[in-house]
C-alpha positions as CSV (number, residue, x, y, z in Angstrom):
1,X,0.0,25.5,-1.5
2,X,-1.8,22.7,0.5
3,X,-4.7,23.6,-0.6
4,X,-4.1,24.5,-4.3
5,X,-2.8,20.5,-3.8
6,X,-6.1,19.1,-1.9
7,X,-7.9,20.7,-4.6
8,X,-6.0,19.0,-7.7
9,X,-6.0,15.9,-6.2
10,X,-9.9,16.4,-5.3
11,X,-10.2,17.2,-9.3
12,X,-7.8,14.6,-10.7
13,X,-9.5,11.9,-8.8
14,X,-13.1,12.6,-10.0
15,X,-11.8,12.8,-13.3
16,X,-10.4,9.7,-13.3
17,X,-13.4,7.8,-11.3
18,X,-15.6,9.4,-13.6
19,X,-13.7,8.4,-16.7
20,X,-14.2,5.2,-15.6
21,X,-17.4,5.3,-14.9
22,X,-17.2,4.2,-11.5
23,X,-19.9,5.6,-9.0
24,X,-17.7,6.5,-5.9
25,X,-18.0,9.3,-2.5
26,X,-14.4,10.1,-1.6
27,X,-13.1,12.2,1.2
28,X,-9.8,13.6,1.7
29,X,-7.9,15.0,4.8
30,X,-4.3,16.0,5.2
31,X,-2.3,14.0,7.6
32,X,1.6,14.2,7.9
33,X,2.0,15.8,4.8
34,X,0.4,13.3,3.3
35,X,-3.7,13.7,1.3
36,X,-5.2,10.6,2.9
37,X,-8.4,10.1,0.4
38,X,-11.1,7.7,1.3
39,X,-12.9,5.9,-1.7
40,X,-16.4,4.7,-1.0
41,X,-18.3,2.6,-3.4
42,X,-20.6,-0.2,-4.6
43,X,-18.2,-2.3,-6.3
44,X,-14.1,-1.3,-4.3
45,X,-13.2,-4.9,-6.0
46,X,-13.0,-2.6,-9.3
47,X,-10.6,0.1,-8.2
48,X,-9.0,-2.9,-5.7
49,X,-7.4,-5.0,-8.0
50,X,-5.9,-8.2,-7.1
51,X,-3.9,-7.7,-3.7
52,X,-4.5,-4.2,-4.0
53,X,-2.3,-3.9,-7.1
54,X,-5.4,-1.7,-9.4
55,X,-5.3,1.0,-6.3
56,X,-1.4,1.2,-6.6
57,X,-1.7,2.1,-10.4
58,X,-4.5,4.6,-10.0
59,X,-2.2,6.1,-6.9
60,X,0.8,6.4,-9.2
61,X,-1.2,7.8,-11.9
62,X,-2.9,9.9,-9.3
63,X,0.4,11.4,-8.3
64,X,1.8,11.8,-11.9
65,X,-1.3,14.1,-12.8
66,X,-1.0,15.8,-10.1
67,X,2.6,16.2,-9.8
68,X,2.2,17.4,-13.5
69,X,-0.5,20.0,-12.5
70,X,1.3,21.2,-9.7
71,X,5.2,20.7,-9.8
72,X,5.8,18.7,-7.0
73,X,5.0,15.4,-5.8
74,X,2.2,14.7,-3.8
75,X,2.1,12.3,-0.8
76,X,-1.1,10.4,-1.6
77,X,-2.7,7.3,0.9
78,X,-5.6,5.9,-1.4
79,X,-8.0,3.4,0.8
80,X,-11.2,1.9,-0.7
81,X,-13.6,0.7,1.9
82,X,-11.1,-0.1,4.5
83,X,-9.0,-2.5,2.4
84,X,-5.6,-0.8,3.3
85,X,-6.1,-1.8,7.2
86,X,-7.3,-4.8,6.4
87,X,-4.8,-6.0,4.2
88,X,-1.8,-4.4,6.9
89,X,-3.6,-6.8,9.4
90,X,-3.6,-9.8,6.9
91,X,0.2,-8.7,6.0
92,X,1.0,-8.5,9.6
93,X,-0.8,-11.7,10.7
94,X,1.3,-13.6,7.7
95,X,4.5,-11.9,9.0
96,X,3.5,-13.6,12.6
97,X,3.1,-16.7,11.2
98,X,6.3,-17.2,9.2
99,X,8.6,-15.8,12.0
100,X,7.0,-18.6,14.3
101,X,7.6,-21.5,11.7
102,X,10.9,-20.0,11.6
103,X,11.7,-20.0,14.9
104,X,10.3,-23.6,15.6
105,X,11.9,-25.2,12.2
106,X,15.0,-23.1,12.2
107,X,14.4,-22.8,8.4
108,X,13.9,-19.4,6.5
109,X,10.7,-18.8,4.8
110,X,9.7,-16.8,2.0
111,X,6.6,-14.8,1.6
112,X,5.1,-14.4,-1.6
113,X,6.4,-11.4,-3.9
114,X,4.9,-8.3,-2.3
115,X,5.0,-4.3,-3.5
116,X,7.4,-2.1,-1.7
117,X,4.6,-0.9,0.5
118,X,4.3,-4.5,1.8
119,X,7.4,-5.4,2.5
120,X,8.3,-2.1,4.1
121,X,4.9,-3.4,6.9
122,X,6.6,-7.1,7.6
123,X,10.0,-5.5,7.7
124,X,8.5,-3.0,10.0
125,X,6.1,-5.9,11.9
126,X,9.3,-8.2,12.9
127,X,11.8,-5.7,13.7
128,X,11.6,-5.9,17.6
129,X,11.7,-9.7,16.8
130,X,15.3,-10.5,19.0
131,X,15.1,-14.3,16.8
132,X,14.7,-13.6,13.5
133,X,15.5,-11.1,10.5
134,X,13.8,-10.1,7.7
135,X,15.6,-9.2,4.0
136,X,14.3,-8.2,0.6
137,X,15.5,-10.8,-2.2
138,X,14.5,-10.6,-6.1
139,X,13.8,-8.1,-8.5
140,X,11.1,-6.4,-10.0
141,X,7.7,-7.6,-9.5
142,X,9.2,-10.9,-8.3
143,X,10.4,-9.2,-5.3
144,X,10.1,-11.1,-1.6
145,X,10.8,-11.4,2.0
146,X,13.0,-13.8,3.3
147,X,12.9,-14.2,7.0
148,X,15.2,-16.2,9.0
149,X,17.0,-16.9,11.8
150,X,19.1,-14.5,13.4
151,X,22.7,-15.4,13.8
């Protein structure tokens, strides 16, 4: 079956790049029961998006396709030209920062809304902090992280 789903998601994918018209080499590999598919191309700001959130729609309708296709959901990591590190580092180095200003002011802070993908890194980033805490707050698309001082 995983590769009946390597295969679909292989298909989908140049479907969908190619409906687009977008000139892309992707490669995918299976990793933790996840496909992990690497997009290269001339112009990754197209399938980008602003903070990322163009690649998050063509994962989910990735998925959809191929969950229709198949049955069952796919796990599926999308990266275009290394933005997915790079944005983890920038998410990571932001997380740093507010957990510091925290810790000196003695004040929460709020980061800006994020995707559940996100939030799940800074949670993740500042849980062996021992002097702060993180929490999601809002709804929707207006969803956050609060961090603060532990009690």
């Amino acid at each position: 079956m995983e590769e009946k789903k390597l295969k679909s998601v292989e298909e989908v994918l140049g479907e969908i790049l190619g409906s687009l018209g977008i000139e892309a080499n992707f490669k995918l590999e299976e990793k933790q029961e996840a496909v992990f598919v690497s997009i290269e191309t001339p112009t990754p700001g197209t399938l980008i998006g602003y903070h990322g959130r163009t690649l998050s729609a063509l994962k989910r309708i990735l998925s959809l396709i191929v969950y229709r296709r198949l049955g069952e959901w796919p796990k599926i990591i999308l990266d275009v030209d290394g933005y997915r590190q790079k944005r983890e580092e920038a998410l990571k180095r932001m997380a740093f920062s507010a957990a510091q200003k925290v810790k000196f002011s003695g004040q929460q802070q709020e980061l800006p809304p994020m995707s559940s993908e996100e939030r799940r890194i800074v949670h993740l980033t500042l849980s062996g902090d021992s002097e702060v805490e993180t929490e999601s707050r809002g709804e929707g698309k207006e969803r956050r992280v609060v961090i603060k001082p532990k009690k």
